[in-house]
Steps between C-alpha positions, in 0.01 A plus 500: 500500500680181697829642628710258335353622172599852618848357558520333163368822310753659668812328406307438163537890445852539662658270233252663211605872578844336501511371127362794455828698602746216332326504171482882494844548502503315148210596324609915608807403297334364195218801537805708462698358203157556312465842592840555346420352213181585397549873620570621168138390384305455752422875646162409679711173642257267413772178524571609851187568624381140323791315659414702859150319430598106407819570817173563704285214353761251620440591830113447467561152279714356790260549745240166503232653682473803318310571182442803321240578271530770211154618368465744184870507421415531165340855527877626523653621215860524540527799222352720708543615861292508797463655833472207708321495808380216782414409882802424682437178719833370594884466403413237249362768288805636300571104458145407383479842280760388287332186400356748220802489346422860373798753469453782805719692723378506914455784703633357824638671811859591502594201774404217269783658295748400744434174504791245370470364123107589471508838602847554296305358189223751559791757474714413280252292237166545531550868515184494801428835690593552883266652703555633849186532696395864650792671316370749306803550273514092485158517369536805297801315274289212486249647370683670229690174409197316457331742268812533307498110466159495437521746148801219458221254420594318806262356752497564877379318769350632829326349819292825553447348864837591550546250770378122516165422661468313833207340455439519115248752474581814248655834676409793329732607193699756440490712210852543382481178240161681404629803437783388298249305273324815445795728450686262262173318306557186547243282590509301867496131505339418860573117640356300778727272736329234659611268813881640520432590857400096555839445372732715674269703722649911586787502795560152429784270354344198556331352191133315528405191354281449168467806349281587158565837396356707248589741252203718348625734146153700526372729247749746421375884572520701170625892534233598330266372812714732752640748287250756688510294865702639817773225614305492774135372288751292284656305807159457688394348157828296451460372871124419452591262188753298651313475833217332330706264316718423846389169708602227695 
């Protein structure tokens, strides 16, 4: 890359990440008058956790050289729930997740939390579940929160990786997602991210240039294939499926 198109991707990216902060400050307002008022209704927060996903879609329509791809959308069914579970490539992810505008709540680690506006809406709106790393109590409440969401009939979503890649290849999964899939019954919905890391590549704030990404909704895995399945067999199998379906 020519370092004046370094230089130009660089300011290009200063003055995205900063409508980013402006326009935050307005849509965490309006994310919050509809929590208010569709609280009384709306126990699995499905308005939030929709408007959470079109706030993040602006941020992916404004950008001109990215395009995102959603395959097999239409194997959701938003009546039931899901354990969710994908590769983690880059920060893009959470961003390019939501494009499938499916009600969820995010297992995240407790720092996100902090952040102004979009960590405050994971709070306070979307109801999303902190997580801080190596703390065994932290875990331990996480845990328990998720299950007790899960029997709720709402969905969770987990990047079993538990940390991006760096180069785009699959780390091995953890169980935890897998073992509350098992424990609750509810059936795990593995996706495959494609090409976020060409976007915003891991330690990086600088975003590239033309970027297709991808999407995947892949066969959903019934409980009744892992109802007898250690986490352990069910994540190897989970990682296998989306690894196959994973290129670029």
């Amino acid at each position: 890359m020519s370092y004046s198109k370094m230089v130009l991707n660089k300011v290009f990216s200063a003055l995205f990440i900063t409508f980013i902060c402006i326009t935050s400050a307005f849509f965490f307002c309006v994310a919050c008058v509809l929590r208010i008022c569709t609280a009384p209704f709306d126990p699995r927060r499905i308005v939030s956790n929709l408007f959470s996903a079109f706030w993040a879609s602006v941020y992916i329509w404004v950008m001109p050289p990215w395009s995102v791809n959603v395959v097999g959308r239409q194997k959701l069914d938003i009546r039931k729930n899901y354990v969710f579970v994908s590769n983690h490539q880059s920060q893009l992810d959470i961003l390019v997740l939501y494009r499938l505008l499916f009600p969820y709540r995010w297992v995240s680690k407790s720092s996100v939390f902090r952040l102004p506006f979009v960590g405050w809406n994971m709070a306070l709106n979307n109801g999303d579940i902190k997580l801080k790393r190596g703390d065994k109590d932290s875990i331990k409440a996480m845990m328990a929160t998720c299950e007790a969401l899960l029997r709720q009939n709402i969905s969770i979503f987990f990047f079993p990786e538990g940390t991006r890649s760096k180069d785009g290849r699959i780390g091995k999964f953890k169980p935890g997602a897998f073992l509350l899939a098992k424990k609750t019954g509810v059936d795990i919905q593995p996706i495959a991210i494609c090409n976020t890391n060409k976007a915003l590549p891991k330690y990086s704030l600088t975003f590239q240039g033309h970027t297709n990404m991808t999407v995947k909704v892949l066969d959903t895995i019934p409980f009744s294939r892992f109802k007898d399945m250690a986490p352990e067999k069910i994540a190897d199998m989970s990682r296998t499926m989306i690894a196959k379906n994973v290129v670029g």
